[in-house]
N, C-alpha and C positions, 0 to 999 in steps of 0.2 A: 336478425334484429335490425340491422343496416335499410332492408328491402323494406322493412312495417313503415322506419321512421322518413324515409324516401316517402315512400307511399302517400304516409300524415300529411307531407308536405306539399307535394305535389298533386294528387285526388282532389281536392279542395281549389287550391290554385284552377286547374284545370273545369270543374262543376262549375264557379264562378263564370267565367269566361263563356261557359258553354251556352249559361243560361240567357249572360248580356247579351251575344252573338245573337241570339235564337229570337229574343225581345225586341233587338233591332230589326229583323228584317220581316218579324208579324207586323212591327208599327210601319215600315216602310210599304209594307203590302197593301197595309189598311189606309195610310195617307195617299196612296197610288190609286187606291179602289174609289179616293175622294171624301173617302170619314176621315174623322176623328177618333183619338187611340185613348181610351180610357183604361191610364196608369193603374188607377187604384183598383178595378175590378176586372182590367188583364181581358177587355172586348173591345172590338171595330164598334163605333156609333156610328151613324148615318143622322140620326137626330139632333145634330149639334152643328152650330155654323162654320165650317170650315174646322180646318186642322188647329186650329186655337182655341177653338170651344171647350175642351176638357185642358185643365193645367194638370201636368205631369207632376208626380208626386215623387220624389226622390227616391233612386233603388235601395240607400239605405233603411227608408221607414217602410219599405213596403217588404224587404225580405231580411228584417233586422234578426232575427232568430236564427235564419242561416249564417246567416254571416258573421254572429258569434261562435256559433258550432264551427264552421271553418278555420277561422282563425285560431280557436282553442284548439284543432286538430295540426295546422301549421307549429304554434308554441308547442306541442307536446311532438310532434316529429321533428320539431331543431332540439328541443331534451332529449330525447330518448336519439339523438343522432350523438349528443355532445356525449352520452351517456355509454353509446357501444364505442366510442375512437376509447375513449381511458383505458390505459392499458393497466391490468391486475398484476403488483408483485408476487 
């Protein structure tokens, strides 16, 4: 039970991370390549004046869904952690 509520915790943590990671170095490629990184539909432009032409949309509105599912997976692996430490008389 220990390992699930570890898991809740950490899985999540870790998918976040993975995906920012992954999102900076497509936009670093694509500002490299001389586009513009379009936030909201997740493409290199070449169509737009320079790396300013598209405004970046914030990670939380663009992958709000996850990011409650994670975090409700983090609160329910720190319960279900608080939940295996209680020792039964």
């Amino acid at each position: 039970m220990k390992l699930l509520a570890k898991a809740l915790i950490v899985v999540p943590i870790l998918l976040v991370m993975g995906r920012c990671t992954f999102e900076y170095f497509v936009v670093d490629r694509c500002f490299d390549a001389g586009g513009a990184y379009d936030y909201v539909q997740g493409v290199c432009r070449s169509d737009t004046s320079g790396p300013l032409g598209v405004s970046p949309a914030p990670y939380y509105e663009r992958f709000s869904f996850w990011l409650i599912i994670g975090m409700a997976s983090v609160l329910a692996g720190i319960a279900l952690l608080n939940v295996s430490d209680r020792k039964v008389p």
